[in-house]
C-alpha positions as CSV (number, residue, x, y, z in Angstrom):
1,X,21.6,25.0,70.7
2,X,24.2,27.9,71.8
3,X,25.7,25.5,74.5
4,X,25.7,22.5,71.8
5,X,27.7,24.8,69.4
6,X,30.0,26.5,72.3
7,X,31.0,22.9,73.3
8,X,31.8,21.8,69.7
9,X,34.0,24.6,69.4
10,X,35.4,24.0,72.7
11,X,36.3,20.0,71.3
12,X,37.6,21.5,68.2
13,X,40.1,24.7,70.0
14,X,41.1,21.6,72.5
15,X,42.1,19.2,69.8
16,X,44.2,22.0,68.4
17,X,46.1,22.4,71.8
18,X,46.6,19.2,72.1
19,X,48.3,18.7,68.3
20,X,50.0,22.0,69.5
21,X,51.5,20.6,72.7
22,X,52.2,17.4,71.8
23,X,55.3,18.3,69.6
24,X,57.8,19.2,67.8
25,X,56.8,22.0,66.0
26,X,57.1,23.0,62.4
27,X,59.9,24.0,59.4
28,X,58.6,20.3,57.7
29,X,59.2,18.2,60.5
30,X,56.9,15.3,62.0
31,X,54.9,15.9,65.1
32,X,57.0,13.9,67.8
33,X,54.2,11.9,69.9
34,X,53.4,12.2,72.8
35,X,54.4,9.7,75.6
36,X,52.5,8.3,78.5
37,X,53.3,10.8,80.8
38,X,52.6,13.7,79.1
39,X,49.1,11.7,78.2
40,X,48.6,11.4,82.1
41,X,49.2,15.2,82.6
42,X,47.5,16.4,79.5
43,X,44.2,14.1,80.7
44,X,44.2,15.5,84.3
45,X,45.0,18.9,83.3
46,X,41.6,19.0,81.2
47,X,39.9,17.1,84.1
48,X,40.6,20.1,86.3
49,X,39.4,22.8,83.4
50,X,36.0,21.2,83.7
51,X,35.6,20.4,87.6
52,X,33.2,24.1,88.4
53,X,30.7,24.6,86.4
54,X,30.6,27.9,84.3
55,X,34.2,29.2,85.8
56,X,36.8,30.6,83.7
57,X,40.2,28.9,84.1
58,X,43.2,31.1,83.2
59,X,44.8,30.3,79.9
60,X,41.7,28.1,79.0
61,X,39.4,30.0,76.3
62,X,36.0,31.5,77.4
63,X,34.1,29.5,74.5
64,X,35.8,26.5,75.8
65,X,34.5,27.2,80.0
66,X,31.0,28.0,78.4
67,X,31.0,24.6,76.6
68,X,32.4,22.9,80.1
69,X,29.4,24.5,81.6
70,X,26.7,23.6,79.4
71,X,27.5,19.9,79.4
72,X,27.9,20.0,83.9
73,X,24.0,21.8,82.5
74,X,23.1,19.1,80.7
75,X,24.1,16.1,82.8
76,X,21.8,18.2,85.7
77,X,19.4,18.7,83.3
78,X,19.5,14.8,82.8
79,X,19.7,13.7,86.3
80,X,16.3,16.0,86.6
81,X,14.8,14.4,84.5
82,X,15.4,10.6,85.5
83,X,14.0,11.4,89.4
84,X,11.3,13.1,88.1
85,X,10.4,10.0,85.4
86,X,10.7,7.7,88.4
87,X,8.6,9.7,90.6
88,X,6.1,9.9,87.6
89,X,6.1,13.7,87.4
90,X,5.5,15.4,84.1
91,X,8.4,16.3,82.5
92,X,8.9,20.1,81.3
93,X,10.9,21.8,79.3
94,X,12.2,21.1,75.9
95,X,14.2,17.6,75.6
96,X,17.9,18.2,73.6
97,X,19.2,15.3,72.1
98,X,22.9,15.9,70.6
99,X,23.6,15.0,67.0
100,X,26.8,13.7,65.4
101,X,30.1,15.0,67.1
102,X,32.2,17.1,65.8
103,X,29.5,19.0,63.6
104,X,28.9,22.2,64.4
105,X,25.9,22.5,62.1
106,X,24.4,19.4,62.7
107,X,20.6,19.1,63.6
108,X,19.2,19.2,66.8
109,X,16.2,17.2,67.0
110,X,13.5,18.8,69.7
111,X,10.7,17.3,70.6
112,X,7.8,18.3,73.0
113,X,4.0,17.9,73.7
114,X,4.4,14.5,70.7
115,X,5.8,17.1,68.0
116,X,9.1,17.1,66.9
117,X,11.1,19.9,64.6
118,X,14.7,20.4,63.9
119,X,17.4,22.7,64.9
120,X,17.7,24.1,61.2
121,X,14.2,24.2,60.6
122,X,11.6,26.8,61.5
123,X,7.7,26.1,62.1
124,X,6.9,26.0,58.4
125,X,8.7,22.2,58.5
126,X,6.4,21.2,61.4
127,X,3.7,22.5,59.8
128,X,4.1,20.6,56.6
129,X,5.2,17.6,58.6
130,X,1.6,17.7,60.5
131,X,0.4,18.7,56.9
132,X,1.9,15.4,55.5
133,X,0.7,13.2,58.4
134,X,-2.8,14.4,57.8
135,X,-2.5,14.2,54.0
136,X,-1.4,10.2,54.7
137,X,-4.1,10.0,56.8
138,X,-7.4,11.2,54.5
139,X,-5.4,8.9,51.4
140,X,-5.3,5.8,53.5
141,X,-9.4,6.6,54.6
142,X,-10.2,7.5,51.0
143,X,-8.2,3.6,50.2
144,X,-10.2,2.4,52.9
145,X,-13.8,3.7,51.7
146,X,-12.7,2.8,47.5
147,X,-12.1,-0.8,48.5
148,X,-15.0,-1.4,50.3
149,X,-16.9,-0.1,47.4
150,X,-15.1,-2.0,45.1
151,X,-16.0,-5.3,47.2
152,X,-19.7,-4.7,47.5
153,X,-19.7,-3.8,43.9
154,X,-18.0,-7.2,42.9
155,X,-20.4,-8.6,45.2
156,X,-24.0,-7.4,44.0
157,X,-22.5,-8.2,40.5
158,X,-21.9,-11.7,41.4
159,X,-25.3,-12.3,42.8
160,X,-27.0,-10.6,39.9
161,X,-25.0,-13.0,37.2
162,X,-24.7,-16.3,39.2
163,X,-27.6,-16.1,41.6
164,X,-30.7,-14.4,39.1
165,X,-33.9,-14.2,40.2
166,X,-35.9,-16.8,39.3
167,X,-38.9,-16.2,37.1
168,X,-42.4,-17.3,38.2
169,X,-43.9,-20.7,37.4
170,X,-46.5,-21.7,34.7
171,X,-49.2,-23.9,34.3
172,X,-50.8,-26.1,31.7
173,X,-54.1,-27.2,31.6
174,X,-54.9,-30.0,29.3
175,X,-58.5,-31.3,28.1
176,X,-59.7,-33.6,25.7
177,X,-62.6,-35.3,23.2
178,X,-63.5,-37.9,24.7
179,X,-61.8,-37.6,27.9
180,X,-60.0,-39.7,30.5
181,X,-57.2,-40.2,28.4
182,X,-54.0,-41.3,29.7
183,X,-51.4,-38.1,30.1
184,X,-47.5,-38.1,29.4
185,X,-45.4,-35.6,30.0
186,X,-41.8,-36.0,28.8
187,X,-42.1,-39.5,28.3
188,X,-43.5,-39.6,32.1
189,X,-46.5,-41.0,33.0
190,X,-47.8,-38.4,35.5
191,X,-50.9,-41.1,36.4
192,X,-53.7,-38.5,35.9
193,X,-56.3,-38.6,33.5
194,X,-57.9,-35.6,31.2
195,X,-58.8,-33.1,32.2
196,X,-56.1,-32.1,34.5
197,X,-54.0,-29.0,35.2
198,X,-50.1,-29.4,35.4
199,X,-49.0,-26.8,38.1
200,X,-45.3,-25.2,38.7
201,X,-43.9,-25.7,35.0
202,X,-40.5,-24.5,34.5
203,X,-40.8,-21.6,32.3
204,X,-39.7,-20.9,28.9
205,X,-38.3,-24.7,28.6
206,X,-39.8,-27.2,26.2
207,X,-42.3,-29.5,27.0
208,X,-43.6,-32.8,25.3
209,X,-47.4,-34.0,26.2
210,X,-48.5,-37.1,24.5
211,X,-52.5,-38.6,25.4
212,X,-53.0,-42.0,25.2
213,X,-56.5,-43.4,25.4
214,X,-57.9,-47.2,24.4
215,X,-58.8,-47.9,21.0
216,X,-58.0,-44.1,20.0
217,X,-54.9,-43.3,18.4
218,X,-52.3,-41.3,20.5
219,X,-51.8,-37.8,20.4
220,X,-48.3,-35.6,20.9
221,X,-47.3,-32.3,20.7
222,X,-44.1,-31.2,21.2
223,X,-42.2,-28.2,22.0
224,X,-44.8,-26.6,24.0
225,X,-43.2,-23.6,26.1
226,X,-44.4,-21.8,28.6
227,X,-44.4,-18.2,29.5
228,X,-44.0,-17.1,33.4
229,X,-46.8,-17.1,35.6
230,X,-48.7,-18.2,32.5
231,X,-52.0,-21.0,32.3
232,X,-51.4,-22.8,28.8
233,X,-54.9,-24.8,27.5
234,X,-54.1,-27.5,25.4
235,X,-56.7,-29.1,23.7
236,X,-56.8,-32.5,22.0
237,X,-59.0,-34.1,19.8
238,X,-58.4,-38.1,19.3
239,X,-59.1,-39.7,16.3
240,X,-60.9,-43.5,17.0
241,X,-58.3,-46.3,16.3
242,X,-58.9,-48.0,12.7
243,X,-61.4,-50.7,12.9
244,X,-61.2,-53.8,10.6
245,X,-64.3,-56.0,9.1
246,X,-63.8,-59.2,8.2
247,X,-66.8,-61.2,5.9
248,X,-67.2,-64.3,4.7
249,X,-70.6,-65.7,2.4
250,X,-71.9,-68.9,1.2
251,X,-72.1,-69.4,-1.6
252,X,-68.6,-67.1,-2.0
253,X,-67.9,-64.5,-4.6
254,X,-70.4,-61.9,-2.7
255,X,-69.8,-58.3,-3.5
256,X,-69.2,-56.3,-0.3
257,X,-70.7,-53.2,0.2
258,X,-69.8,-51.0,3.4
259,X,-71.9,-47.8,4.1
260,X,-72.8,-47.6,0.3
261,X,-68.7,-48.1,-1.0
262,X,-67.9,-51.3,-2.9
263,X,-64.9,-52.9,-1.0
264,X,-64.5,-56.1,-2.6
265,X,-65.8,-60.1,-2.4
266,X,-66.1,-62.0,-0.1
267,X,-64.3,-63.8,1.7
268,X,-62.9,-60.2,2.2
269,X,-60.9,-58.1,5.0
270,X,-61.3,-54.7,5.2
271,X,-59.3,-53.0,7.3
272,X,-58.6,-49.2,8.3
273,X,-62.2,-48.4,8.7
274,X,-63.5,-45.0,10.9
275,X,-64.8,-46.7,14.0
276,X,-66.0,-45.3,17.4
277,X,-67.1,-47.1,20.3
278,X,-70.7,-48.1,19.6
279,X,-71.2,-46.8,16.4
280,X,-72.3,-49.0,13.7
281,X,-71.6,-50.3,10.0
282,X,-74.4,-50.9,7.7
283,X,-72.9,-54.3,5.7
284,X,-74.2,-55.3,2.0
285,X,-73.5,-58.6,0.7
286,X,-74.6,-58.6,-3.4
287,X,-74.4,-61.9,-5.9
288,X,-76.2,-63.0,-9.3
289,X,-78.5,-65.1,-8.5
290,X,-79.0,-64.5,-4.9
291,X,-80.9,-62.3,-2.5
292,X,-79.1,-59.6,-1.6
293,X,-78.2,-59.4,2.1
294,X,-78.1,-56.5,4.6
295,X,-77.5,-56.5,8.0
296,X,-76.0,-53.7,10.8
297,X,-73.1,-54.4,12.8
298,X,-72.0,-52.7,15.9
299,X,-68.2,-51.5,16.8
300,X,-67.9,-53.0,20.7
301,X,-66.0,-50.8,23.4
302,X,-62.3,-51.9,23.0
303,X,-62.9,-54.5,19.6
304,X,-61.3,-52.7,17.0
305,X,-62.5,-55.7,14.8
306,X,-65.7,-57.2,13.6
307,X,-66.3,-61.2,11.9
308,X,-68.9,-61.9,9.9
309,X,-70.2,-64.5,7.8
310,X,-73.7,-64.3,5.6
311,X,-75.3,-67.5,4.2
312,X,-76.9,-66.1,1.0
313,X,-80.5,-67.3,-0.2
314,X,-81.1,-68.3,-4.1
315,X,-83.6,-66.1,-5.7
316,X,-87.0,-68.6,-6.4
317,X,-88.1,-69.0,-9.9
318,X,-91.9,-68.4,-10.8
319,X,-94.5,-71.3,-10.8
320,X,-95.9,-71.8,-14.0
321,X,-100.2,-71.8,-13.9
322,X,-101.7,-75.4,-15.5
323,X,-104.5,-74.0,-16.2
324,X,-103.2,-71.7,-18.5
325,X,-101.0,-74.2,-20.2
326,X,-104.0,-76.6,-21.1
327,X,-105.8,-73.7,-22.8
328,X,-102.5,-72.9,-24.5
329,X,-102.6,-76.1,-26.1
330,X,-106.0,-76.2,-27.1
């Protein structure tokens, strides 16, 4: 740092000299310039101030011959350096790099071991230089760490909205009087026959069962809903398909009597009647004049409908006793 300052002094006190020697002197009158040969003899004459290292030339200040020797220092220093780089030996020693000419007060930057410091700077600056680089360091680890978090986070919250766990299934299990009736669900037929049990049900979603069975009526229920992991019984009971009687007498004009109701005369139809497979209808036929007729008819697996006709017999008048008239008359 002394030999950087001594040789800027030493440029400044020569560039005096030289404006000094080059002219014409002063009461207000321009500088004359210099010509070529005083150039020539001004540039060798500064040449032979700085040939020796560290001497004192007469005339020549000692600031100046202390700058001269610091630089024939520097460029050794330099030269040094450069063998021992190329014969890969560690370098020792601080490493001066000049600043801006002409500046007395300029920094010089230092650097050794991979720290660096300044000139006009003490070790507080390096300090809060390594202070900074280690401040830089934990913020971008701390930037690091937060964004992970943040992504994880985003990511368990996009699984829990868009991918939820799925609840268990449900079951239903569906009987009915009588049974083997035909089973629908959602309009489907599922080709199975009461009773049966309807396994994996979506939960919680509405469900439409509708039995079907011959000569019954059909059955549905709707909106039936199932809870998870739940077994739903459904039970039906079908009601027998209307039967119809159909009866016809000879003579006509019978009165029709069905399971003790009045339902009309004959020829009659009588439909909408309870029926069940098998069961039977007890039939009277009534007219003035006539023996009343009674008979039992049977509904027939899958014959919702029954035809009958009745020939009706004329009630026989009493015989009168001869006899009995001859001793009338007498």
């Amino acid at each position: 740092i002394a030999a950087a300052k001594a040789r800027a002094k030493a440029n400044q006190d020569d560039m005096r000299a030289r404006v000094k020697g080059g002219g014409g002197g002063g009461g207000g009158g321009g500088d004359k310039p210099m010509s070529r040969e005083e150039k020539i003899a001004a540039a060798k004459a500064r040449a032979k101030a700085a040939g020796k290292p560290g001497s004192v030339k007469p005339g020549k200040p000692k600031a100046e011959a202390e700058a001269s020797g610091g630089s024939e220092a520097r460029r050794s220093g330099r030269s040094s350096r450069k063998n021992k780089k190329k014969k890969g030996e560690p370098l020792k020693g601080p490493r001066i790099v000049k600043g801006s000419k002409g500046n007395v007060d300029s920094k010089v930057r230092v650097a050794r071991r991979g720290r660096s410091t300044s000139a006009g700077e003490d070790g507080e600056g390096a300090l809060a230089t390594l202070a900074a680089l280690a401040t830089n360091r934990w913020v971008a680890g701390g930037a690091g760490v937060l964004f992970i978090v943040v992504v994880f986070g985003v990511y368990g919250l996009y699984r829990l909205v868009a991918t939820p766990e799925e609840p268990d299934p449900g079951h239903i299990k569906i009987t009915s009087v009588p049974p083997n009736a035909r089973i629908e669900l959602n309009g489907v037929d599922l080709a199975a026959n009461t009773p049966f049990l309807i396994d994996n049900v979506q939960p919680m979603t509405p469900y439409a069962i509708e039995l079907n069975l011959p000569n019954y009526l059909p059955k549905k229920r709707t909106n039936i809903i199932v809870q998870p992991g739940e077994t739903l019984d459904l039970h039906f009971t079908l009601e027998p398909q209307p039967g119809k009687l159909v009866v016809s007498t000879a003579p006509p004009e019978a009165e029709v009597v069905i399971n003790g109701e009045v339902r009309g005369v004959t020829p009659a139809t009588i439909e909408g009647l309870p029926r069940m497979d098998d069961a039977f209808v007890r039939l009277t036929l009534r007219k003035t004049g006539f023996e009343d007729a009674t008979v039992t008819l049977q509904w027939k697996a899958g014959t919702p409908e029954i035809t009958h006709h009745e020939t009706l017999r004329a009630v026989k008048k009493p015989e009168k006793d001869e006899d009995a008239e001859g001793d009338d008359e007498k």
